[in-house]
C-alpha positions in Angstrom: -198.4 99.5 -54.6 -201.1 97.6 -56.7 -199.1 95.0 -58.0 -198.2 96.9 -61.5 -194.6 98.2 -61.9 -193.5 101.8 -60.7 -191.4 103.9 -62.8 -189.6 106.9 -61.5 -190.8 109.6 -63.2 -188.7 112.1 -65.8 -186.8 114.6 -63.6 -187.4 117.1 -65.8 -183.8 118.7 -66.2 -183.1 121.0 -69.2 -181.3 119.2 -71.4 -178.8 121.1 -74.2 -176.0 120.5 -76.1 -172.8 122.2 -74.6 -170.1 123.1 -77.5 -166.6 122.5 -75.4 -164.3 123.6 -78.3 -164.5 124.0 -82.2 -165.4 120.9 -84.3 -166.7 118.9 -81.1 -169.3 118.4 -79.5 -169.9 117.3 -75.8 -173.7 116.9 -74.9 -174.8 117.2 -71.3 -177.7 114.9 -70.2 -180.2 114.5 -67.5 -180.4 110.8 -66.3 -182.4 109.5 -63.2 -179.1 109.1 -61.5 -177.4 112.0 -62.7 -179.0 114.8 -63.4 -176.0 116.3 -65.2 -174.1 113.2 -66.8 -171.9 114.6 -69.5 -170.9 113.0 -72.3 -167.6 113.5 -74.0 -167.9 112.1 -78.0 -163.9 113.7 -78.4 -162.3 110.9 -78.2 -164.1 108.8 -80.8 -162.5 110.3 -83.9 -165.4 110.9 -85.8 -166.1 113.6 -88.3 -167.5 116.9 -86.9 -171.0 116.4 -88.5 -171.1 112.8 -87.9 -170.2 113.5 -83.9 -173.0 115.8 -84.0 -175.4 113.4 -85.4 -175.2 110.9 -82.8 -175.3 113.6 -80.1 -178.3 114.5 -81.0 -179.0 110.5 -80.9 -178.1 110.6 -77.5 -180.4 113.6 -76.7 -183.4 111.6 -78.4 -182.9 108.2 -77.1 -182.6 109.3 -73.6 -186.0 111.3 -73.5 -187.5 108.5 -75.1 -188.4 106.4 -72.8 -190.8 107.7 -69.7 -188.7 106.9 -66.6 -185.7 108.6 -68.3 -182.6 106.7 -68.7 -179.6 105.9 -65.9 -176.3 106.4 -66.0 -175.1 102.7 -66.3 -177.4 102.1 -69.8 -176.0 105.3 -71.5 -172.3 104.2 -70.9 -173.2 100.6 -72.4 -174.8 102.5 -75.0 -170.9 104.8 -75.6 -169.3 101.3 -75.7 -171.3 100.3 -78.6 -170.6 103.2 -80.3 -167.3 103.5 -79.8 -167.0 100.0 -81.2 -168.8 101.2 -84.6 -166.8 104.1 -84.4 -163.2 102.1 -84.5 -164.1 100.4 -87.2 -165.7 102.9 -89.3 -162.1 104.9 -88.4 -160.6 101.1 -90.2 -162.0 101.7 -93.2 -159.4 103.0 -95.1 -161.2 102.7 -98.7 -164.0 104.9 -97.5 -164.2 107.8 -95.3 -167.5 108.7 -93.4 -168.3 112.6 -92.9 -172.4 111.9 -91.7 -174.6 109.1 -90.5 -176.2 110.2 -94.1 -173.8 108.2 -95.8 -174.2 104.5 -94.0 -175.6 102.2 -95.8 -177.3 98.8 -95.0 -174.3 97.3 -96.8 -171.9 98.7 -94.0 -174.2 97.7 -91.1 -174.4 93.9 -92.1 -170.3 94.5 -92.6 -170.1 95.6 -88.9 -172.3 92.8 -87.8 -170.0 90.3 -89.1 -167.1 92.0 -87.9 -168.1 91.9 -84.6 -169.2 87.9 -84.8 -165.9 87.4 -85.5 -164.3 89.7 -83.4 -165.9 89.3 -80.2 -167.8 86.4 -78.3 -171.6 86.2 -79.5 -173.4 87.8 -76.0 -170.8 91.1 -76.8 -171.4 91.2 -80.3 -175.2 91.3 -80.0 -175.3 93.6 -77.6 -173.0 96.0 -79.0 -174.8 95.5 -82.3 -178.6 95.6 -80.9 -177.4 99.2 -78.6 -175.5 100.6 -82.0 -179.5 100.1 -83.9 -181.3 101.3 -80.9 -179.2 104.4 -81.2 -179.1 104.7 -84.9 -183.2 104.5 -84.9 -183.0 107.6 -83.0 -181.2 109.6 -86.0 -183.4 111.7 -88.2 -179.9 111.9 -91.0 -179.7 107.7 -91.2 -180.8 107.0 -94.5 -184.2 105.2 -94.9 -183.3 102.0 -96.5 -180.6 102.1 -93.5 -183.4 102.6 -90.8 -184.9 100.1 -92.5 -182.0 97.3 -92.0 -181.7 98.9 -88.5 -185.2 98.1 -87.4 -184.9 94.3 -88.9 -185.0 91.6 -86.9 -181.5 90.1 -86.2 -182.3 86.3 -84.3 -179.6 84.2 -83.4 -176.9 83.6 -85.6 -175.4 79.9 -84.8 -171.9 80.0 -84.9 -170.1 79.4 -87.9 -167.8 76.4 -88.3 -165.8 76.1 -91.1 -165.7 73.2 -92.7 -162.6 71.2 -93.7 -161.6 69.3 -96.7 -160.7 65.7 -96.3 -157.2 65.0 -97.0 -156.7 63.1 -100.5 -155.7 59.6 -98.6 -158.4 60.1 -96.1 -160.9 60.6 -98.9 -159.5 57.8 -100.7 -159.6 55.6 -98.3 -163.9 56.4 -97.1 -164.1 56.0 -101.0 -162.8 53.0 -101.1 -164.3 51.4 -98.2 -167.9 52.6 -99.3 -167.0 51.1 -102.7 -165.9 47.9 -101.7 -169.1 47.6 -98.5 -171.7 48.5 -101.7 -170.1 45.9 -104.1 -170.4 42.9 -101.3 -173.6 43.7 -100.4 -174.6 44.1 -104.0 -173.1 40.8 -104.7 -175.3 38.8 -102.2 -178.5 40.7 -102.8 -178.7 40.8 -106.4 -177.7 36.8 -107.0 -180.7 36.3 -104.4 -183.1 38.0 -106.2 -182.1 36.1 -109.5 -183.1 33.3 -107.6 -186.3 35.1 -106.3 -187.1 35.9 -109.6 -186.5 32.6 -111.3 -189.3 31.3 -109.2 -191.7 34.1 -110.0 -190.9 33.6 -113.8 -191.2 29.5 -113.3 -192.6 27.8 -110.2 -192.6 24.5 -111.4 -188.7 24.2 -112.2 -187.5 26.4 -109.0 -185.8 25.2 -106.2 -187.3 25.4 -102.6 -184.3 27.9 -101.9 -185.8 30.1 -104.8 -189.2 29.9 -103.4 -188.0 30.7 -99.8 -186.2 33.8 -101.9 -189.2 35.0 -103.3 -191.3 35.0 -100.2 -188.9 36.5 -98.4 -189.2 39.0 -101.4 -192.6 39.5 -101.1 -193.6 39.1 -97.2 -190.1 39.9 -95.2 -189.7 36.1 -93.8 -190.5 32.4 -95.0 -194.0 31.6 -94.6 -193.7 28.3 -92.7 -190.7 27.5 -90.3 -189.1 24.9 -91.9 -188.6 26.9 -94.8 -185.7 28.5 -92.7 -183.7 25.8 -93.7 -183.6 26.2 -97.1 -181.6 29.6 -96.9 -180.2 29.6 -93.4 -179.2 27.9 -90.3 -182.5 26.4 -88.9 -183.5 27.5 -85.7 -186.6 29.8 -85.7 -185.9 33.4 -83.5 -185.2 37.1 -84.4 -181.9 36.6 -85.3 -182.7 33.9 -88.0 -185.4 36.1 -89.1 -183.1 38.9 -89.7 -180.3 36.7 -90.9 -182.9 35.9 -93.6 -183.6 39.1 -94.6 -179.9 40.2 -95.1 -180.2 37.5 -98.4 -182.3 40.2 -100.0 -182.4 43.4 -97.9 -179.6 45.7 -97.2 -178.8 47.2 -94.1 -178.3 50.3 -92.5 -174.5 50.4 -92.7 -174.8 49.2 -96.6 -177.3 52.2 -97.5 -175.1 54.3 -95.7 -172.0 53.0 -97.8 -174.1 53.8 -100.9 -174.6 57.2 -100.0 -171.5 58.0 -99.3 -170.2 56.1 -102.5 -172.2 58.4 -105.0 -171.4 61.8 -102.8 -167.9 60.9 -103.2 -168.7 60.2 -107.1 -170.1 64.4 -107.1 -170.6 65.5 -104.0 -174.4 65.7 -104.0 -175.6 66.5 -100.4 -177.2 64.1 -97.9 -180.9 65.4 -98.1 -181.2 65.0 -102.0 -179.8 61.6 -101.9 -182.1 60.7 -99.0 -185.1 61.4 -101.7 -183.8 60.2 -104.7 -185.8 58.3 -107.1 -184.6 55.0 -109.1 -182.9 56.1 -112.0 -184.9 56.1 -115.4 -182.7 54.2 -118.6 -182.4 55.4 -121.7 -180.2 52.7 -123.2 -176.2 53.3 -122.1 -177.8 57.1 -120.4 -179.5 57.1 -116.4 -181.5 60.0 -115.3 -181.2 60.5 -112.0 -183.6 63.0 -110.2 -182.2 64.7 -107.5 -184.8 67.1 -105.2 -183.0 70.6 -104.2 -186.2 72.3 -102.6 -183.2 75.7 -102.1 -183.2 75.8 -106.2 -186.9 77.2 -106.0 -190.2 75.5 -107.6 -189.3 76.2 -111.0 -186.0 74.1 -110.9 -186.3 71.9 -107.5 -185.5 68.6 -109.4 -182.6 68.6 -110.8 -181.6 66.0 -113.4 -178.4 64.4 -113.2 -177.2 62.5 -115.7 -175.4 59.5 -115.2 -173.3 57.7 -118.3 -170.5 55.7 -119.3 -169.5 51.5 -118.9 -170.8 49.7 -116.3 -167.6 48.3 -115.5 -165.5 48.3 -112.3 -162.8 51.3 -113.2 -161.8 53.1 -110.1 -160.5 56.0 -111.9 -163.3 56.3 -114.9 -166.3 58.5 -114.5 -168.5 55.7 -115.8 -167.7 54.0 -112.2 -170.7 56.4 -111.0 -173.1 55.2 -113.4 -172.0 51.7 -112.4 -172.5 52.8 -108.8 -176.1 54.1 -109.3 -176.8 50.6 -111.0 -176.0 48.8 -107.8 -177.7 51.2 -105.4 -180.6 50.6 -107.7 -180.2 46.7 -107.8 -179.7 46.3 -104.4 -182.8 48.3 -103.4 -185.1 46.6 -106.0 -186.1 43.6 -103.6 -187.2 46.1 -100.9 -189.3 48.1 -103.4 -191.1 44.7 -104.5 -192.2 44.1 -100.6 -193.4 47.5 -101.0 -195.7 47.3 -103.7 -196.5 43.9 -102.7 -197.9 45.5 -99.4 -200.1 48.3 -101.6 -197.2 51.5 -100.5 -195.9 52.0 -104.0 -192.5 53.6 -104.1 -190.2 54.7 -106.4 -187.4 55.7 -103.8 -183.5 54.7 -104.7 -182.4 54.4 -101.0 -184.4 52.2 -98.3 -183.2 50.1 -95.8 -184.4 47.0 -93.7 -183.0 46.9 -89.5 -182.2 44.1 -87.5 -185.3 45.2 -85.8 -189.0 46.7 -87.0 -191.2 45.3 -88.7 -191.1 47.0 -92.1 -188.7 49.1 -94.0 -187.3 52.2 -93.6 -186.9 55.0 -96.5 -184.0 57.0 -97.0 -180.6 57.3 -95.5 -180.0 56.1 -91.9 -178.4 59.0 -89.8 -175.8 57.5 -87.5 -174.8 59.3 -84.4 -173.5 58.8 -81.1 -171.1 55.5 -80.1 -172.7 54.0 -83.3 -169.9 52.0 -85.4 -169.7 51.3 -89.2 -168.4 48.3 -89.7 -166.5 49.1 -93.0 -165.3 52.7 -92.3 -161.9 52.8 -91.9 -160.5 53.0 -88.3 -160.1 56.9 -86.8 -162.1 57.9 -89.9 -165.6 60.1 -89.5 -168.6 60.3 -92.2 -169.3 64.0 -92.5 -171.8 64.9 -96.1 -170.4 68.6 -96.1 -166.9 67.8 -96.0 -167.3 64.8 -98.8 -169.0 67.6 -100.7 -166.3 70.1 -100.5 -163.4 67.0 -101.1 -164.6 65.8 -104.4 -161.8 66.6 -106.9 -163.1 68.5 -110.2 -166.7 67.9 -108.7 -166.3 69.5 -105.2 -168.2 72.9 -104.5 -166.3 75.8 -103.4 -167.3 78.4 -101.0 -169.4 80.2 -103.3 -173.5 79.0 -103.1 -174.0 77.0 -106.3 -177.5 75.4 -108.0 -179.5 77.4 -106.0 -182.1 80.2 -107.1 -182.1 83.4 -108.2 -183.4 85.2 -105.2 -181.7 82.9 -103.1 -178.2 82.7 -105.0 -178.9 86.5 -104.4 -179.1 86.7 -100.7 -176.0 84.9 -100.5 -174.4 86.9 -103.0 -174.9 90.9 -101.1 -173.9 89.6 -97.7 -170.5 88.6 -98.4 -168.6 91.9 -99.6 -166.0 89.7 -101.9 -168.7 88.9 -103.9 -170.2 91.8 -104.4 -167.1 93.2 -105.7 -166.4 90.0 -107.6 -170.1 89.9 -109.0 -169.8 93.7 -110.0 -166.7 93.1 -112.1 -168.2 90.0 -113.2 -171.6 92.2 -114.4 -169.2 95.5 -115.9 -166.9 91.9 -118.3 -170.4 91.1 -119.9 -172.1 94.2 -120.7 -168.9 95.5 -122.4 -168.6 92.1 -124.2 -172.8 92.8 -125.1 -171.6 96.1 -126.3 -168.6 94.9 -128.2 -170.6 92.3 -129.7 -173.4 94.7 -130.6 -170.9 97.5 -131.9 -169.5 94.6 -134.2 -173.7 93.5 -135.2 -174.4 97.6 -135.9 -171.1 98.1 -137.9 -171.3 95.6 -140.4 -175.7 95.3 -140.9 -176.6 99.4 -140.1 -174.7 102.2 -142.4 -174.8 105.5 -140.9 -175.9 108.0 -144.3 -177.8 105.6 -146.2 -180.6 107.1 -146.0 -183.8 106.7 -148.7 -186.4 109.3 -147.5 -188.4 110.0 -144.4 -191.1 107.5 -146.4 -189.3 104.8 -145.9 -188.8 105.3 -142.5 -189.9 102.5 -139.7 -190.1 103.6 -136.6 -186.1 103.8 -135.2 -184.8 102.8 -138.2 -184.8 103.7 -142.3 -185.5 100.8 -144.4 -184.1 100.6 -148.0 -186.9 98.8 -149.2 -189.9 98.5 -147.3 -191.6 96.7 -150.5 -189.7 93.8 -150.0 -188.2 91.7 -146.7 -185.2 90.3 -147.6 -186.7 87.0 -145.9 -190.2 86.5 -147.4 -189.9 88.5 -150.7 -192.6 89.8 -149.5 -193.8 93.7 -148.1 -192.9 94.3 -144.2 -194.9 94.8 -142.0 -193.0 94.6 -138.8 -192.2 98.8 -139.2 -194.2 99.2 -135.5 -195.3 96.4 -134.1 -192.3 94.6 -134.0 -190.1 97.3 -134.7 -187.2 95.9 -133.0 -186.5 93.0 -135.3 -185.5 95.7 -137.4 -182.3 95.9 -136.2 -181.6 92.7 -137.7 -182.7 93.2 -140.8 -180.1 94.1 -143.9 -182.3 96.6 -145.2 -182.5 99.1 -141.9 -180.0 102.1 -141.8 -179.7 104.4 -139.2 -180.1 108.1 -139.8 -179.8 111.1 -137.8 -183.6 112.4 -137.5 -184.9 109.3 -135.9 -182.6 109.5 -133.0 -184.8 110.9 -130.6 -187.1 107.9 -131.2 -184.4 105.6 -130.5 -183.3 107.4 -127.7 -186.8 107.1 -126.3 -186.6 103.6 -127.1 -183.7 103.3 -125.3 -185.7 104.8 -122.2 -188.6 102.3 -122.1 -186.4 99.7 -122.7 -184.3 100.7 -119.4 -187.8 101.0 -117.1 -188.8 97.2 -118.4 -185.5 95.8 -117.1 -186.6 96.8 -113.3 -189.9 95.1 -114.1 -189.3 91.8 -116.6 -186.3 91.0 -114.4 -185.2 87.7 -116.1 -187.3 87.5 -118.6 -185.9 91.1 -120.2 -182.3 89.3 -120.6 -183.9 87.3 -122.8 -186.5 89.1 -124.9 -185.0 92.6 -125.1 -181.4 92.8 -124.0 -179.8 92.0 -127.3 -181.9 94.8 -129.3 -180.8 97.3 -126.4 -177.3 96.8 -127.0 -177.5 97.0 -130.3 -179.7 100.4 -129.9 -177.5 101.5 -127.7 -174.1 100.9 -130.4 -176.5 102.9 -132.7 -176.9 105.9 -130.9 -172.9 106.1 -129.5 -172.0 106.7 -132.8 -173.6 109.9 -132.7 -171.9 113.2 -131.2 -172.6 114.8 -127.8 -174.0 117.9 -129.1 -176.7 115.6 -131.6 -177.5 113.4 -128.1 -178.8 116.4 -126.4 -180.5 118.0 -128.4 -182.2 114.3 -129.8 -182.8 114.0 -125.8 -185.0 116.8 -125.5 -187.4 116.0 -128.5 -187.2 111.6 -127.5 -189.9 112.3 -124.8 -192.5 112.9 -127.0 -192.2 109.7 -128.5 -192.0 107.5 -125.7 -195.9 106.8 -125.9 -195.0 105.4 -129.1 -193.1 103.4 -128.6 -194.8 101.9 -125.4 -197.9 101.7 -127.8 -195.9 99.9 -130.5 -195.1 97.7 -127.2 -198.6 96.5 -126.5 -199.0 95.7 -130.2 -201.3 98.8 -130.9 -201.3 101.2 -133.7 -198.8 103.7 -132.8 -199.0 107.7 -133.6 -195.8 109.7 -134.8 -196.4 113.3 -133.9 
């Protein structure tokens, strides 16, 4: 041996597929350990072609590899698709006669099937050997063969999370409410008196100036200035004793947090980066980072209104809650910019140790108590989130974007179907509505000569738009306003051109995505309530004739002089 890994070679053995009786099939392989392993796919209830399929799999996956296969990996590898075949046989809404009709959709189904069927090391094996085998099948579908060959990774295990009862979530509620309004209390009547200094030194009190440099450097400047505010006897302790007049804690910052997440059940990590509120007289702005929402929309801007006055059960309690988070932070922001780090954060917090600040909202873990949380309870963000009442979320993703509202969307099957009926409620109420728009603006017959003819539609009176008095010119280039214009009629001979209308409008929507919704879709609807009030017999034989003009109407597109041949 030279130190590199020996591999028994391929025996060899012919190999063939060995038809026991009609509408089964039994294929008899050649594996290192034996030479004539057969393999019995009765008993897995599948469809004669889809049985077939996979034998053939079987054939190919096991002279794939050099050193041949044994007898122990081709049995794991029946397990695992045995397993897919079960549940393909459970499918009672759909009925599988090949491998040609599995789709991505029903391998990501499987998948979660199995997570939460079986323990995670058997569901990733029987999933990972059901791919292997599937890659092996020239009938899979190529967007299937596609999924197959994707990377799976570890999937943490999923743990639902529970709602707060009502008197639980009452009860944190009201503790964080009550924690927020003491500390409040003591830190914004010390930096009055802070500020009172600042505005006049020469009428302030020595407590006032202690205040204020506390305010500014973190601790009295000489030690018999301890006196003024506190207990003198100069130590950590005093220091930090000193710096709870005007700084909040960690357990105070955390009651904050937890105060506006119960207010509407924003997350942890956008309140951990929240900025002070900007004031617009009795209306706050309060901007909220949600990186998931995409760059065009990360900053979300909630709006915070109503009395600042202590209601428990008026929505204006939040906007008097962001006041004193605000408040009570603004002495910690002044040490800030008095030490040349600027900051505009809303949460920040000052320990009983360190020697500066901390931003954001302190994560506590472990034996770590909270003095004002009620006794047995636990501070968990996600469940405050889903406990909110009227403001909760639900199980669905919400305020995130596009693309990623998407991927969230086609991997849970409910709402797919949900989103589908969804999708098939607002085109018909687009086609109602545009059925309603052609009915009562676009008369079928009235028709004043092929000279007066724009390009999809027959104008009455091209000399003068109803809107400027004066002649149109929006017959090609922007053709499509025309459809909301009182003078257009629709008339038979230019159906082809709508029809081919109709067609470049339908390959734009792949492209423009989002941006079609809101240039074009209304004028398609309305195109398409035009041409449905023509027969079957007129549509095909306008269908033949509308390719012709599609270049004209892509022209007309681009803004460039359009021919009509």
């Amino acid at each position: 041996m030279n130190g590199r890994k020996a591999y028994q070679p391929s025996v060899g053995l012919p190999i063939e597929v060995v038809p026991i009786r009609e509408h089964v099939s039994t294929v008899v392989l050649s594996l290192e350990d034996a030479p004539h392993y057969e393999l019995d796919l009765t008993r897995l209830r599948l469809s004669q072609g889809m049985a077939y399929e996979l034998a053939m799999g079987f054939l190919a996956w096991t002279t794939s590899f050099n050193g041949g296969r044994r007898r122990a990996s081709v049995e794991a590898m029946k397990r695992a698709v045995s397993a897919f075949a079960r549940w393909l046989n459970s499918q009672e809404e759909e009925s599988f006669a090949s491998l040609g009709e599995v789709t991505p959709f029903h391998l990501r189904k499987y998948q979660e099937f199995l997570r939460v069927t079986l323990s995670p090391a058997t569901s990733d094996g029987y999933f990972r050997d059901l791919r292997t085998l599937l890659r092996q099948c020239p009938e899979l579908p190529e967007l299937t063969r596609v999924e197959a060959r994707r990377r799976v990774g570890i999937v943490p295990a999923k743990n639902p999370i529970q709602r707060y009862s009502p008197q639980e979530f009452s009860a944190i509620r009201n503790a964080a409410r009550r924690a927020l309004e003491t500390a409040h209390e003591r830190i914004h009547s010390a930096h009055l008196e802070a500020l009172a200094y600042k505005n006049d030194p020469s009428t302030a009190t020595e407590r006032e100036r202690v205040l204020y440099e506390i305010m500014r450097f973190g601790a009295p400047q000489n030690r018999s200035d301890y006196a003024h505010v506190v207990a003198w006897r100069v130590g950590a302790k005093v220091t930090w004793a000193t710096r709870r007049l005007l700084f909040p804690d960690a357990t105070e910052v955390m009651a904050a947090a937890v105060l506006l997440a119960c207010r509407r059940g924003v997350n942890l990590s956008p309140l951990s980066t929240a900025v002070v509120p900007s004031y617009h007289g009795a209306l706050a702005q309060l901007d909220l980072d949600k990186p998931r929402r995409g760059p065009s929309q990360r900053f979300w801007p909630e709006l915070v209104s109503g009395p600042i006055e202590p209601d428990e059960e008026d929505a204006g309690d939040y906007a008097r809650a962001v006041l004193m988070v605000a408040e009570m932070t603004e002495p910690l922001r002044t040490w800030f910019s008095n030490s040349g780090e600027e900051t505009n954060r809303l949460f920040m917090w000052w320990g009983s140790t360190g020697s500066k600040p901390k931003l954001g909202i302190p994560l506590r873990r472990g034996g770590t108590t909270i003095p004002w949380l009620p006794e047995g309870a636990v501070i968990d963000f996600r469940r405050l989130r889903r406990s909110v009442p009227n403001e909760g979320v639900s199980k669905e993703p919400t305020d995130h974007d596009p693309d990623t509202y998407l991927r969230y969307v086609l991997s849970d099957p409910v709402s797919v179907k949900a989103h589908q009926i969804s999708a098939s409620l607002g085109i018909q109420d687009a086609m109602d509505r545009a059925r309603q728009v052609v009915h009562s603006r676009l008369q079928l017959g009235n028709d004043t000569g092929e000279g007066n003819d724009a390009l999809i539609v027959n104008c009455e009176d091209p000399s003068r738009n109803p809107e400027t008095g004066l002649a149109c010119d929006r017959g090609y280039f922007t053709f499509l306003d025309c459809l909301d214009c009182p003078n257009a009629a629709t008339v038979s001979r230019l159906l082809p051109r709508q029809l081919a209308a109709l067609s470049v409008l339908s390959e734009l929507r792949g492209v423009l995505s989002e941006l079609w919704e809101k240039k074009f879709a209304r004028h398609y609807y309305m195109l398409r309530a035009m041409t449905e009030r023509h027969s079957d017999e007129e549509l095909r034989a306008a269908m033949q004739e509308s390719e012709r003009y599609i270049p004209t109407i892509m022209a007309a597109l681009r803004s460039e002089s359009p021919t009509i041949g």
